[in-house]
Each structure stands twice: as C-alpha cells, then as structure tokens.
C-alpha positions as YAML, in Angstrom:
chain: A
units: angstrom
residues:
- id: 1
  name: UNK
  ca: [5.98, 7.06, -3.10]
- id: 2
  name: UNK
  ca: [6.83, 7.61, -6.67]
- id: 3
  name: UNK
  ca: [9.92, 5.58, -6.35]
- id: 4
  name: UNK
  ca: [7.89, 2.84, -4.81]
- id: 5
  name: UNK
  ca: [5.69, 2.90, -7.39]
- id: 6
  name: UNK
  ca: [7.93, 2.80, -9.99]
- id: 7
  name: UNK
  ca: [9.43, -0.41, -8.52]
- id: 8
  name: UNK
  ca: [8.35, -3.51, -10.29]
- id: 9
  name: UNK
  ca: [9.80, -6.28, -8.50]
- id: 10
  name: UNK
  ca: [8.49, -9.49, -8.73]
- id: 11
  name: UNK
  ca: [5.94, -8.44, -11.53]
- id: 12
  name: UNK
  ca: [3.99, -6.60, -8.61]
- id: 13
  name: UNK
  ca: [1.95, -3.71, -9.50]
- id: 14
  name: UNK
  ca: [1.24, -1.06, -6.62]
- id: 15
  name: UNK
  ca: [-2.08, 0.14, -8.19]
- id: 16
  name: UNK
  ca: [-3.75, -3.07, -9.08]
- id: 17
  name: UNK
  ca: [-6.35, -2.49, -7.54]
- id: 18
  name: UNK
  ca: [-7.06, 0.24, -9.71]
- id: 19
  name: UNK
  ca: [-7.67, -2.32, -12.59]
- id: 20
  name: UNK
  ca: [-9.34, -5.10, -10.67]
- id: 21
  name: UNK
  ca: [-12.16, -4.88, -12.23]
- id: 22
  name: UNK
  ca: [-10.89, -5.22, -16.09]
- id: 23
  name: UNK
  ca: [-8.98, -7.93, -14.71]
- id: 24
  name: UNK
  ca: [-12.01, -9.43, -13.55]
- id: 25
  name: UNK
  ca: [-13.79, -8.82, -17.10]
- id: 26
  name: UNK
  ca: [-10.47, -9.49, -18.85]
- id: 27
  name: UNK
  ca: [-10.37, -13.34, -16.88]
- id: 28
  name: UNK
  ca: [-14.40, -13.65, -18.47]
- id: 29
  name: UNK
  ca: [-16.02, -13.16, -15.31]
- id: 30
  name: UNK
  ca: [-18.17, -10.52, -14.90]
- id: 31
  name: UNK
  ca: [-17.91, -7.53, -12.62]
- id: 32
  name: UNK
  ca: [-20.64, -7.31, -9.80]
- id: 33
  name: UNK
  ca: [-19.59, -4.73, -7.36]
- id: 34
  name: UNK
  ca: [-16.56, -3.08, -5.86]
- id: 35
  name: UNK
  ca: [-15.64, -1.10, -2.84]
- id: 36
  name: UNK
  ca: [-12.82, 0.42, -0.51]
- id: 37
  name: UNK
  ca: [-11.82, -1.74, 2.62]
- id: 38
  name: UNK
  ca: [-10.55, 0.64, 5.33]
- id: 39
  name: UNK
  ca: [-6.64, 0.44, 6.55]
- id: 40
  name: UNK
  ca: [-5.50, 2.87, 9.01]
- id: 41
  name: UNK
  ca: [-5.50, 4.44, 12.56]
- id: 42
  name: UNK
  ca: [-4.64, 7.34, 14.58]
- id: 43
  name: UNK
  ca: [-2.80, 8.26, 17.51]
- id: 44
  name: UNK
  ca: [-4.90, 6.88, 20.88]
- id: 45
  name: UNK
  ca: [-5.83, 3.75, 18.74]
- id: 46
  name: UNK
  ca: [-3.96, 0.52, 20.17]
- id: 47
  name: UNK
  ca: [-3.21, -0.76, 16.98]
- id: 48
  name: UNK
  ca: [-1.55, 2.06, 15.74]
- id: 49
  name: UNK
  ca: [1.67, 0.97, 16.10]
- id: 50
  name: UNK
  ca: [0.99, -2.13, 13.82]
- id: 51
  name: UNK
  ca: [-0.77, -0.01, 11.52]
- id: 52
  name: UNK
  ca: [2.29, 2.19, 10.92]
- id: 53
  name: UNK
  ca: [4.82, -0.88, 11.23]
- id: 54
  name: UNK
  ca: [2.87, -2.41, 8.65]
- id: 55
  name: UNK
  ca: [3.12, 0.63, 6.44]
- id: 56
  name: UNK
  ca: [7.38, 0.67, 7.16]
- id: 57
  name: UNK
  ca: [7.49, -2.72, 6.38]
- id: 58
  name: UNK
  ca: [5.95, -2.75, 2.98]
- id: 59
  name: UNK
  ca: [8.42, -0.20, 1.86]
- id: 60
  name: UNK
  ca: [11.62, -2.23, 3.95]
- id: 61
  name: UNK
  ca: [10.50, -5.01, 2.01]
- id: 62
  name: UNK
  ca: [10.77, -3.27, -1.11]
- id: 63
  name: UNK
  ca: [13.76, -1.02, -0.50]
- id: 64
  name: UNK
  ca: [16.58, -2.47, -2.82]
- id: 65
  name: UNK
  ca: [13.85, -1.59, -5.44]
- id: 66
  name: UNK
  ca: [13.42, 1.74, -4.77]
- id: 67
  name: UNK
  ca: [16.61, 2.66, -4.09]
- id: 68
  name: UNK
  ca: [17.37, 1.12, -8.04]
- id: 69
  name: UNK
  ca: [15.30, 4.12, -9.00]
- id: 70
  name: UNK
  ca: [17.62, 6.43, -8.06]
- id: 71
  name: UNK
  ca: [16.63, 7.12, -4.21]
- id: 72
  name: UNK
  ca: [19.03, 6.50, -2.19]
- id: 73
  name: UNK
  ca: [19.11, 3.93, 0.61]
- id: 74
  name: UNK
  ca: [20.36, 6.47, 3.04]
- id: 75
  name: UNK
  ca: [17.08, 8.40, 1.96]
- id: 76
  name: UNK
  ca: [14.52, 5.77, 2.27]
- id: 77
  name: UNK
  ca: [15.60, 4.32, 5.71]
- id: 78
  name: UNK
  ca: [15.49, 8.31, 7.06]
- id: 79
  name: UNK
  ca: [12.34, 8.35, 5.61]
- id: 80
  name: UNK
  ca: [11.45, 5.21, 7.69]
- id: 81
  name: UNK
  ca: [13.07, 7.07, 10.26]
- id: 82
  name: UNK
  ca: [11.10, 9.96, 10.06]
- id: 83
  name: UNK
  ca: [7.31, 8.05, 9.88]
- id: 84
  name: UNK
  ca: [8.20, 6.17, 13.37]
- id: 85
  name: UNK
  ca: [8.87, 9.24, 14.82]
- id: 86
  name: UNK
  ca: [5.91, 10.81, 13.38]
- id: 87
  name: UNK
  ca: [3.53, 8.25, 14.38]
- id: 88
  name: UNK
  ca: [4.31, 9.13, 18.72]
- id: 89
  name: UNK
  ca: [3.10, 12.59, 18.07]
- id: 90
  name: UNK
  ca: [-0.62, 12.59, 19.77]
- id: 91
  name: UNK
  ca: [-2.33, 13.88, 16.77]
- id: 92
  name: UNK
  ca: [-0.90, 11.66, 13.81]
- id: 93
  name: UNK
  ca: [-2.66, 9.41, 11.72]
- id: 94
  name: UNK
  ca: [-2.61, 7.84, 8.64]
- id: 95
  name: UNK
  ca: [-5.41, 6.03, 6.07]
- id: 96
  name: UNK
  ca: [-6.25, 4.64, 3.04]
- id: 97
  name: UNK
  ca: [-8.35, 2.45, 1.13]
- id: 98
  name: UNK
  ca: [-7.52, -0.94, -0.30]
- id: 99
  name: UNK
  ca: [-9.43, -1.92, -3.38]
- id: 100
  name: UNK
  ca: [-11.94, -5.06, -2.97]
- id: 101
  name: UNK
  ca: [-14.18, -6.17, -6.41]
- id: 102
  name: UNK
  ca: [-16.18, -9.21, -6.46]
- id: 103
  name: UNK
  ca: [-17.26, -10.72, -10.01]
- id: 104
  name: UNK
  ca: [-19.45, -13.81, -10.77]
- id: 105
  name: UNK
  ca: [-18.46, -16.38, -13.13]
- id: 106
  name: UNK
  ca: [-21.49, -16.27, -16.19]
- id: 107
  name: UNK
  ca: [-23.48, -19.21, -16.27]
...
C-alpha cells in the first residue's frame, strides 16, 4: 500500500478524500456534511468476486507506478496473486470506506 500511495500518476492523489472538505472550502463553497460510503464484501456474498477484482484492478492499473517506487513487478503481481487466492477461503473479507462530502455554494 505504501508504494501505491506513493505513486502519483496522473496528478492522482490516493487520500483525497481525506481533504475533500478543504477542497470544498478552498473552491468557496461551503462544507455541509460528510460521511463514509461502504465498499466491500465477504466470502458467501455474490459480489465478492467483483468486489475483490475491483480491488486487483485498481492496483493493475497502477502497477508501472508502483513498481517505479522501488517494488518490484514480480512483487506486486504475487501480491495480486496472493489476494485472489485469499478471497476463495470461506472466511475472507475485505472493507473500507470511501469518502463522500457535500458543500453548498453561498448565496
């Protein structure tokens, strides 16, 4: 994860949503309310498997950036690797929380 996060391809930032709202006050709107939306599943859930593919394909996607931090590409794709076969055992799962803000534009 670190080397994902230090990957800065395509001016993306992995923990916007950390600063959405000082974005949000930064762009003059101001900040009304902010949450977590839900992302994840467990084993027995049928959509699992996308959950987890998702997961492996956001770090795919950014591979040739991690792997300029140093990792190596033989080490992230056996790290792929190793989540697929995690995700058949009958007692994995995996969560997280995406950050939502809404902000109103002042009158």
């Amino acid at each position: 994860m670190h080397a994902y996060n230090d990957s800065s391809a395509h001016c993306s930032d992995p923990i916007v949503g950390r600063r959405l709202v000082q974005l949000l006050h930064q762009a003059d709107l101001r900040p009304r309310r902010n949450t977590l939306v839900f992302f994840g599943g467990c084993a027995g859930d049928p959509d699992f498997e996308d959950v987890v593919c998702n997961i492996a394909s956001i770090v795919d996607e950014a591979i040739d950036d991690i792997v300029a931090t140093g990792l190596s590409r033989d080490a992230v794709t056996a790290g792929l690797d190793t989540l697929i076969a995690w995700s058949k055992a009958p007692d994995s799962a995996v969560w997280f929380g995406m950050s939502w803000t809404e902000g109103i534009r002042p009158l």
